[in-house]
C-alpha positions as CSV (number, residue, x, y, z in Angstrom):
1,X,22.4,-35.3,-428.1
2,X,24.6,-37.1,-430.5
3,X,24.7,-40.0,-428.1
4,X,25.8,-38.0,-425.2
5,X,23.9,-38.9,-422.0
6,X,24.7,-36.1,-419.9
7,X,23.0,-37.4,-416.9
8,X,25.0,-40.3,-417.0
9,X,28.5,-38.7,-417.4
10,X,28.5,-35.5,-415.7
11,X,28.7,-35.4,-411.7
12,X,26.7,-32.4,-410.1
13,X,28.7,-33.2,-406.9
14,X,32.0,-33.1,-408.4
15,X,31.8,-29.2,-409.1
16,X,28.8,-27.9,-406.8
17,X,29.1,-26.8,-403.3
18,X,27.9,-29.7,-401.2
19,X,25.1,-28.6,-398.5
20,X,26.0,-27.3,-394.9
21,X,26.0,-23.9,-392.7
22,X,26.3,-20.5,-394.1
23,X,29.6,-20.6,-392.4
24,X,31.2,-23.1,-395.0
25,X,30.5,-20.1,-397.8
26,X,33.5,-17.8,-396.3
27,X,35.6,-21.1,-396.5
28,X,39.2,-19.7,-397.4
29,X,40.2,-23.4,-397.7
30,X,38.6,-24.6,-401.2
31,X,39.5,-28.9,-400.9
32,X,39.3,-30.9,-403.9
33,X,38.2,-34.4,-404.7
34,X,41.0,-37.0,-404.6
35,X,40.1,-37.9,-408.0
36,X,41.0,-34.6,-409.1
37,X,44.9,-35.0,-406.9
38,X,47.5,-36.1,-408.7
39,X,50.4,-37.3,-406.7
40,X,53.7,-36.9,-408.3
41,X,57.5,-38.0,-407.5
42,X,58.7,-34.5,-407.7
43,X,56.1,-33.4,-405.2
44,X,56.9,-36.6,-403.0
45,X,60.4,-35.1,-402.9
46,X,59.4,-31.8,-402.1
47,X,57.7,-32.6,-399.1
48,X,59.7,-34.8,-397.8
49,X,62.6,-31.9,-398.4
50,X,60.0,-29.4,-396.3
51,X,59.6,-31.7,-394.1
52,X,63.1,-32.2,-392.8
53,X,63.6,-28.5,-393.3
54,X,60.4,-27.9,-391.1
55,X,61.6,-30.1,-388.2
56,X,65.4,-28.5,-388.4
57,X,64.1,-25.0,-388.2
58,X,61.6,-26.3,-384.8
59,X,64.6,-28.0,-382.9
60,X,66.7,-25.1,-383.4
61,X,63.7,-22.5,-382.0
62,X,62.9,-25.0,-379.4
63,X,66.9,-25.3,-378.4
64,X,66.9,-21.3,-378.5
65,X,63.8,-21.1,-376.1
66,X,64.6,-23.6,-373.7
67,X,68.6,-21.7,-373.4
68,X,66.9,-18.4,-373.0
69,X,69.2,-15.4,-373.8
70,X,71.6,-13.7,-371.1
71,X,71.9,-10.0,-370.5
72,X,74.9,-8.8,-369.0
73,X,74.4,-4.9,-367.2
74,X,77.0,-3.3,-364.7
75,X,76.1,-1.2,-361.8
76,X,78.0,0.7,-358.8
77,X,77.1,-1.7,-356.1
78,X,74.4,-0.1,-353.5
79,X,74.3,0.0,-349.8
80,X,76.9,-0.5,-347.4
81,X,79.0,-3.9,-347.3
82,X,81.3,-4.6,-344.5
83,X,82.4,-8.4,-344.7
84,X,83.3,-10.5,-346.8
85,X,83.7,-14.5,-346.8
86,X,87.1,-16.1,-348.0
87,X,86.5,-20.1,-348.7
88,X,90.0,-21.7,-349.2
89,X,91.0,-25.4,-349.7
90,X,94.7,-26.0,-350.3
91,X,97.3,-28.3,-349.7
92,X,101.4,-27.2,-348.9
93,X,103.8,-29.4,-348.8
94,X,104.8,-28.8,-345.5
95,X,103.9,-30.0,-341.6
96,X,101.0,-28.2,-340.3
97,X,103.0,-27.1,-337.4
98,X,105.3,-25.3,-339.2
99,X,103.3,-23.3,-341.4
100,X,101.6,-19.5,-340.5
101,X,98.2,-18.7,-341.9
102,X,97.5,-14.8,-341.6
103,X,95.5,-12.3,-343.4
104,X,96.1,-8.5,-343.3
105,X,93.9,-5.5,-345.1
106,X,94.0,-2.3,-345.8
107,X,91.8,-1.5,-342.5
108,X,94.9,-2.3,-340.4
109,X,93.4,-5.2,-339.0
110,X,95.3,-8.7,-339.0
111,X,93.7,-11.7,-338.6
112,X,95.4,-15.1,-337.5
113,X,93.4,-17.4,-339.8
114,X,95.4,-20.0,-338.3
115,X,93.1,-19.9,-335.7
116,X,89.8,-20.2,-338.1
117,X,90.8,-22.7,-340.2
118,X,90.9,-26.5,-339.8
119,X,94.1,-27.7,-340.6
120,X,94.5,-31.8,-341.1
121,X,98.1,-33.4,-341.5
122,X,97.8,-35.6,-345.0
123,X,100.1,-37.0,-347.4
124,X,101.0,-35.3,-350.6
125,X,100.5,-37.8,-353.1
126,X,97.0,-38.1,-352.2
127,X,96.4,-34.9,-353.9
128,X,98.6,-35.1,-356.9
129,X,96.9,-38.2,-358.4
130,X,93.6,-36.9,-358.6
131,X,92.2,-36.5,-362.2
132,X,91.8,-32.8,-363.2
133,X,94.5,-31.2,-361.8
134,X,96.4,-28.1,-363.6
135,X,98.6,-25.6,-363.2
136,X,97.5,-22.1,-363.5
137,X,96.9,-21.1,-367.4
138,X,97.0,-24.8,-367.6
139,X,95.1,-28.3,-368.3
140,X,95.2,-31.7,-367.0
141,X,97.8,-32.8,-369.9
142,X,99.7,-29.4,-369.5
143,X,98.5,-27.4,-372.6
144,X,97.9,-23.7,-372.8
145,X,94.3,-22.7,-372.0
146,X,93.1,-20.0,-374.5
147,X,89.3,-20.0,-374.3
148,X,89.3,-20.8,-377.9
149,X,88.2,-24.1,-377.8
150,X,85.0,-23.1,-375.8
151,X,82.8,-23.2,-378.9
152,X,83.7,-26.4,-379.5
153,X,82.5,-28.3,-376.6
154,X,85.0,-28.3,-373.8
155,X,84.0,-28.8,-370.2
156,X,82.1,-25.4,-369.0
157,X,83.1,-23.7,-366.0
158,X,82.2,-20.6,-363.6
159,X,80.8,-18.1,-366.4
160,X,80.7,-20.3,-369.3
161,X,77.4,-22.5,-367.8
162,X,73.8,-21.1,-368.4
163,X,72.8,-19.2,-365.5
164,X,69.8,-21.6,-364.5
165,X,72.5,-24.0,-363.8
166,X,74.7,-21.6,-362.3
167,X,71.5,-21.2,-360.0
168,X,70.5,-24.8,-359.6
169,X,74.4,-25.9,-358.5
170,X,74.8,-22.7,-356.7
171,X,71.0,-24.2,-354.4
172,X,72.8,-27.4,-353.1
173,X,74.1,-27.9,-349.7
174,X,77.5,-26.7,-349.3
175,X,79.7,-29.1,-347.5
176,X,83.3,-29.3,-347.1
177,X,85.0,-33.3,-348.6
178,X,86.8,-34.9,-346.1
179,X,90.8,-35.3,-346.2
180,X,91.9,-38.9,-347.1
181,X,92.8,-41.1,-344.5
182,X,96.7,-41.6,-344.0
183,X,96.3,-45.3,-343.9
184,X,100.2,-45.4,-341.6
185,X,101.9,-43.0,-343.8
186,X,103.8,-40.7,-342.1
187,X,102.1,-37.1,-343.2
188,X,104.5,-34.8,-345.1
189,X,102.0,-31.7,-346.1
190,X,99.2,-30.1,-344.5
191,X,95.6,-29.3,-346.0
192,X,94.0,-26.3,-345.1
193,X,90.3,-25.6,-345.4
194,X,87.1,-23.4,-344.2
195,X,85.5,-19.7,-344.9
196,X,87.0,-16.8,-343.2
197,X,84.8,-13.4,-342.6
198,X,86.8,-10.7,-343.8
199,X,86.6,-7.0,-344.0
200,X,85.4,-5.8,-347.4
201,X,88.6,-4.2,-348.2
202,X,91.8,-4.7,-350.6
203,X,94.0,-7.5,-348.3
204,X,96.7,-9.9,-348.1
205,X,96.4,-13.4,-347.6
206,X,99.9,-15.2,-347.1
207,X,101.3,-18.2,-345.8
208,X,104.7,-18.0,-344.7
209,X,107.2,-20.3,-342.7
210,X,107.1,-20.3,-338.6
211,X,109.2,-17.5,-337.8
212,X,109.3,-15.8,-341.0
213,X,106.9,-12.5,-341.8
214,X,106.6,-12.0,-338.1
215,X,108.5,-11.7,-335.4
216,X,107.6,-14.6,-332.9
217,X,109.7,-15.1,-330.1
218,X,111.5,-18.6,-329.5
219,X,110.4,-20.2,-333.3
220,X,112.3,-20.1,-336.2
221,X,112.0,-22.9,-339.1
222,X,115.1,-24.1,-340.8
223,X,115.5,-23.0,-344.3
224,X,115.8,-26.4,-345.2
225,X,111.9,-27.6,-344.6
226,X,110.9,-24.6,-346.6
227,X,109.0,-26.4,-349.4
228,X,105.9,-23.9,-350.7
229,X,104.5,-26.2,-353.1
230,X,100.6,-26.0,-352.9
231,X,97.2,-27.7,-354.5
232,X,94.3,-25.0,-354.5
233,X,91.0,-27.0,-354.3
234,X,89.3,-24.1,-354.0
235,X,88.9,-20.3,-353.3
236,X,86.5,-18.1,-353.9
237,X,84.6,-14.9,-352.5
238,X,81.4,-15.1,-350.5
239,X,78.7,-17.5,-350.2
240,X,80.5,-21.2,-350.6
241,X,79.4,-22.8,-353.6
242,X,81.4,-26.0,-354.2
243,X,79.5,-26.9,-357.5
244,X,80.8,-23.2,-359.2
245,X,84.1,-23.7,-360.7
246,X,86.6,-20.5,-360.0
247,X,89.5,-19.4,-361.9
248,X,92.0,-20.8,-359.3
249,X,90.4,-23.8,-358.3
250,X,91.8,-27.5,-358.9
251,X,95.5,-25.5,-359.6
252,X,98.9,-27.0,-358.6
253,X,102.0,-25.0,-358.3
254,X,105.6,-26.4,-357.6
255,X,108.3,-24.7,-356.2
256,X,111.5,-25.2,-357.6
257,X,113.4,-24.0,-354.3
258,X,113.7,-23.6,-350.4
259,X,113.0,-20.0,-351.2
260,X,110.2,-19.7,-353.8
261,X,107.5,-16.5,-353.6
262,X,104.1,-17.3,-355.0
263,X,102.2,-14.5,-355.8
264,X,98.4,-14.0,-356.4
265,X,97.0,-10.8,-357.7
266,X,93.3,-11.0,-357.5
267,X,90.5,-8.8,-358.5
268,X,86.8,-9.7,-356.9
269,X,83.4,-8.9,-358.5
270,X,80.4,-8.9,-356.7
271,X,77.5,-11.0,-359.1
272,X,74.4,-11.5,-358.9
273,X,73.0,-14.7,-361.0
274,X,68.9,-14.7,-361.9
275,X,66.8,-16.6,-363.6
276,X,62.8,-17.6,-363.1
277,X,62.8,-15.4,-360.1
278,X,65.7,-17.4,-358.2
279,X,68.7,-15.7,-357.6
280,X,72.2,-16.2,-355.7
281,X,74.6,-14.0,-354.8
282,X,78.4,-14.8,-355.3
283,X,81.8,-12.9,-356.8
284,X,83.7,-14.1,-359.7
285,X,87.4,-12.8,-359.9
286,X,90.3,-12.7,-362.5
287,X,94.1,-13.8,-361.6
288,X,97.4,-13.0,-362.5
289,X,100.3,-15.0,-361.1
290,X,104.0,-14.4,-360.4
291,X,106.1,-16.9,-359.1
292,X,110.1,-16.7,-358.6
293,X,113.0,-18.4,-357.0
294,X,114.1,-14.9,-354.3
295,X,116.7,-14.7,-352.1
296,X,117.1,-15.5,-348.1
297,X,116.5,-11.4,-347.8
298,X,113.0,-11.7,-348.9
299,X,110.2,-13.8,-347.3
300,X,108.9,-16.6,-348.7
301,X,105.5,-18.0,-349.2
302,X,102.4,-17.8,-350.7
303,X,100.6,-14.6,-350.9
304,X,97.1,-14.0,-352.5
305,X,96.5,-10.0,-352.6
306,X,92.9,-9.5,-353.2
307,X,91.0,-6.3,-354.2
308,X,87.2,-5.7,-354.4
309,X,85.7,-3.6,-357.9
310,X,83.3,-0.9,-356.9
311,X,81.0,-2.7,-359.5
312,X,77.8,-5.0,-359.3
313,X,77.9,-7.8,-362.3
314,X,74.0,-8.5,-362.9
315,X,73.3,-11.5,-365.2
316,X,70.4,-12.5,-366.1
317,X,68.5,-15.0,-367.9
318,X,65.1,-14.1,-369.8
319,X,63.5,-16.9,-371.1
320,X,59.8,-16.1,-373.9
321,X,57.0,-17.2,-372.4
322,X,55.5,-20.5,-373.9
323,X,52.5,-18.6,-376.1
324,X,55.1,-16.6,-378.1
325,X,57.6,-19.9,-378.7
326,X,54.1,-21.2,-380.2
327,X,53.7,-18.5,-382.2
328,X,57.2,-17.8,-383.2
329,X,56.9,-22.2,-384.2
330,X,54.1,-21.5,-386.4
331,X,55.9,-18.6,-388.3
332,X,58.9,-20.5,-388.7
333,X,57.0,-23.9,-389.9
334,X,54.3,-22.1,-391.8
335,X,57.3,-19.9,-394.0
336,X,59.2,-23.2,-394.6
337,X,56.2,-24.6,-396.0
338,X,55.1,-21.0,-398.7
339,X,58.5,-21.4,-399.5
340,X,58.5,-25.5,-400.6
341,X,55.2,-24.5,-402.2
342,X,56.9,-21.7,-404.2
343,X,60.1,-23.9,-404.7
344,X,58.1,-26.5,-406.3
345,X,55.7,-24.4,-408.1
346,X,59.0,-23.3,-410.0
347,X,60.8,-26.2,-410.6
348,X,57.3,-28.1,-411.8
349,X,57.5,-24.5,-414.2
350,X,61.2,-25.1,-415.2
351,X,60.6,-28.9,-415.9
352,X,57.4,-28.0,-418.3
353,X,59.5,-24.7,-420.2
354,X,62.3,-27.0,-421.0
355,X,60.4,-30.3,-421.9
356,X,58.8,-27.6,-424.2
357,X,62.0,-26.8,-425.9
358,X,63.4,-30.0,-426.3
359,X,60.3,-31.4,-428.4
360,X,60.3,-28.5,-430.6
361,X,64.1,-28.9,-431.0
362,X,63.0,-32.6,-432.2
363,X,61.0,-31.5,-435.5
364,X,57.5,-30.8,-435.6
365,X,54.5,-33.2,-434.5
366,X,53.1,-35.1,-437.4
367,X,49.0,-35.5,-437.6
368,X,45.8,-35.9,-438.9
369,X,45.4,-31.9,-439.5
370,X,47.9,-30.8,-442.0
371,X,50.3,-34.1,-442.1
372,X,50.6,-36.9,-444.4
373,X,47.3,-38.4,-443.2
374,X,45.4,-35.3,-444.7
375,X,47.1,-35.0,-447.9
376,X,46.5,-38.8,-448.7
377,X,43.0,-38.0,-447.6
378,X,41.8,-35.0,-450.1
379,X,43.5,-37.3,-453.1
């Protein structure tokens, strides 16, 4: 009608459901034709917007799943202990044969750890130049250590690592380094080094001078080869674990005098590390040091007084299982993508309100219905 071939124009596919299944009638995901899509550079920017929104928002879920999350509980420790393992590693600047290793606790018993330990003679600057060493409170280059700068990326250490780490180092073979070779140089200090099993009980660990502390018959070291200064490699509390970093370890004091008195007041915690069902067993500690030039009336040394807390540190690390990451990824993504849909729909709003205003701020729209063209058309 009126030249209109409606055969030829209109498209019974183009708004009719195509055949298939009964299935495809509860389809809640209508799709047009691409001839009815129009692509536009606002929606190319949108999407690409979603996009890089969509893969922050996975790394940072996957980086959250893969650390897992810690929980820290406290518990009075169960069962009955009895020993307890000392590892120590240090270097004093004096001859081996003129140094006396004991430990004493508040059992009453006194152990000559002299006699457990392996002691090698070696050369102090061996020790001094190696990279990492601090004193107490201390880096490398001598500055203050305030914990502050953990958040932004310095090295972690016993406490600060994730605990599956904490669990993989704490797995390896434990295995004491060897002492450098002296290469002809005549040895001025003496290293130190092994575990001693001690009596779970508040104790003193002290080296002192040959003659000095206890009364031996027929020794007594001149005050003048008193030198205390000492290089802790390590020391730590039960099982040895080399690869976990403790407060003390890598620490170099000096003493500024024949008669110097080191002091180290320690406080042990048994822990217990977990994570996907492996587990070690270890104690962290805290330290406070005093250190002070004293007279010829009081002993000199080094002296590490060490007391066990009545409390069992349980960490643990939990990490989702791989289903709910999935699903938590799909709330995450599909969110991001409602709300670019919603953030476009908006703007593409905006944009149309205000192209709106701006043509009828222009004057109106001239035309064939009441304009010029249909007053010069009824004359």
């Amino acid at each position: 009608m009126n030249g209109y071939d409606e055969k030829r124009q209109l498209d019974d596919d183009a708004f009719g459901a195509k055949g298939g299944s009964i299935v495809s009638a509860f389809d809640a995901f209508p799709k047009s034709k691409p001839q009815y899509v129009t692509r536009t550079t606002a929606g190319g920017k949108w999407t690409v917007f979603v996009t890089l929104i969509s893969f922050i928002l996975f790394w940072s879920e996957a980086s959250r799943w893969w650390r897992g999350s810690e929980s820290h509980t406290f518990a009075v420790e169960k069962g009955v202990s009895h020993s307890l393992d000392i590892n120590l590693d240090i270097v004093v600047k004096m001859k081996c044969q003129d140094i006396h290793i004991n430990v004493q606790d508040a059992a009453g018993d006194r152990i000559l750890a002299a006699s457990k330990l392996h002691r090698d003679p070696t050369v102090w600057q061996h020790w001094v130049d190696n990279k990492g060493i601090h004193k107490l409170g201390r880096d490398a280059h001598g500055k203050v250590v305030t914990g502050e700068e953990y958040l932004q990326g310095h090295d972690e250490g016993f406490g600060e690592e994730h605990v599956h780490d904490i669990v993989a180092l704490g797995r390896r073979r434990a295995k004491w380094a060897r002492t450098p070779r002296l290469w002809g140089a005549t040895p001025d200090s003496c290293r130190v080094f092994g575990s001693l099993e001690l009596n779970k009980v508040q104790g003193d660990f002290h080296i002192t001078a040959k003659g000095h502390g206890y009364m031996e018959f027929g020794q007594h070291l001149d005050h003048s080869a008193f030198n205390f200064s000492h290089i802790i490699s390590e020391l730590s509390y039960g099982p040895f674990l080399p690869s976990l970093v403790n407060p003390l370890d890598q620490t170099v004091n000096i003493a500024s005098a024949n008669f110097h008195k080191f002091q180290y007041f320690i406080s042990v915690v048994p822990t217990v590390y977990s994570s996907s069902g492996k587990s070690i067993v270890t104690n962290q500690y805290a330290v406070t040091e005093q250190s002070q030039e004293v007279t010829e009336r009081i002993i000199p040394g080094i002296f590490v007084k060490y007391d066990i807390e009545p409390i069992l540190l349980n960490i643990v690390e939990e990490r989702d299982s791989f289903l709910v990451f999935l699903i938590k990824v799909v709330n995450v993504i599909s969110g991001a993508l409602v709300a670019g849909h919603w953030g476009y729909r908006i703007s593409d709003w905006c944009q149309e309100v205000w192209g709106k205003r701006r043509r009828r701020a222009g004057g109106p729209s001239e035309g064939m219905l009441g304009g010029k063209g249909g007053q010069e058309r009824d004359e």
